[in-house]
Steps between C-alpha positions, in 0.01 A plus 500: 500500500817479641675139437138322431359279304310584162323293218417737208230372256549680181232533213152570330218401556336612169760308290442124527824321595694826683294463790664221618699689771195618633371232524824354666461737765151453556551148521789578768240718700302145545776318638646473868812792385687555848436856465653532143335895336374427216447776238278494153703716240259567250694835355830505351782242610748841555285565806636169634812700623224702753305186622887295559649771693642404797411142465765211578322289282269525202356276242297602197258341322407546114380341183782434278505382128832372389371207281490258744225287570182661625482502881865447517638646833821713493705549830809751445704701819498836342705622778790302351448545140302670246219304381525325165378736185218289501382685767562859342269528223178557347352630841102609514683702802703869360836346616533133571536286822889438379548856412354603864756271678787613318443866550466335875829411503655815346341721757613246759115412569467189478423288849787271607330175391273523155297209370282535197242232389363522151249285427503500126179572288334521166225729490568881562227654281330758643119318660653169488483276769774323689552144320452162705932466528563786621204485777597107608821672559396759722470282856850370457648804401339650791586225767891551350507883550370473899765220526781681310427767764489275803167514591195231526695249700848536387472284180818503312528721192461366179780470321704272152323166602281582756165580397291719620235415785189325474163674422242384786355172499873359446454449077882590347517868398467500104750743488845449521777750587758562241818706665595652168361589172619478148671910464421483139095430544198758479413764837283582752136529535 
């Protein structure tokens, strides 16, 4: 993929809330994209620096849990900076979404524009199933990462005090897009 467009979903599917990126990107796949690939990662987040390669853009999706409120949606540019500990660790995943991005950026991997969404969550058990928060915030999440990318009508990117778009039928997205999270909170689903 030579300067494309790419919207990872990141997670798994057998433990409840980290399967929220997949179901980000399936959510994606649903929607008018403009030709956006879109890619379910359900392995380990270091084999994100294979599926961004070449890309001019890429945004990832993943379930976070930093102690904010359940369903809470997280929008960092991980090209410019390294996401917040928050977003390092515990992991279900061997090495982390944070920890994949960083190692990114030492081997000078990392795709010249980076967005991660974390969509932060509360169950992570293994055979637990995705919580009510974190699936009302799936649409919006979704809807952001096509716009964030340019695609589906050229919608303007989320972004501090601009929410994300509307789920169908025109209802307010329940989740709201935070641009930061506290560094000192919990880690990734």
């Amino acid at each position: 993929m030579s300067g494309g467009r790419l919207l990872i979903g990141l997670g798994n599917e057998l433990r409840g809330d980290d399967v929220a990126g997949l179901l980000v990107a399936r959510a994606a796949r649903g929607r008018e994209h403009g030709g956006i690939e879109i890619v379910e990662a359900g392995g380990e987040p270091v084999d994100l620096l294979a599926a961004w390669e070449g890309a001019g853009a890429a945004v990832v999706a993943d379930a976070v849990a930093s102690g904010a409120e359940p369903g809470a949606v997280h929008r960092l540019d991980a090209a410019a900076r390294p996401l917040p500990a928050a977003f390092a660790a515990p992991s279900t995943h061997a090495l982390g979404l944070a920890e994949a991005v960083e190692l990114g950026r030492a081997l000078g991997r990392l795709p010249p524009r980076l967005t991660v969404f974390g969509i932060e969550g509360t169950a992570f058990a293994a055979g637990a199933e995705p919580t009510p928060a974190v699936l009302a915030a799936v649409a919006a999440v979704a809807a952001a990462a096509v716009a964030e990318l340019g695609g589906g009508g050229g919608r303007r990117p989320p972004g501090p005090g601009r929410p994300a778009a509307r789920p169908a039928g025109g209802a307010p997205a329940r989740a709201t897009l935070r641009s930061r999270v506290d560094p000192s909170a919990g880690g990734v689903g």
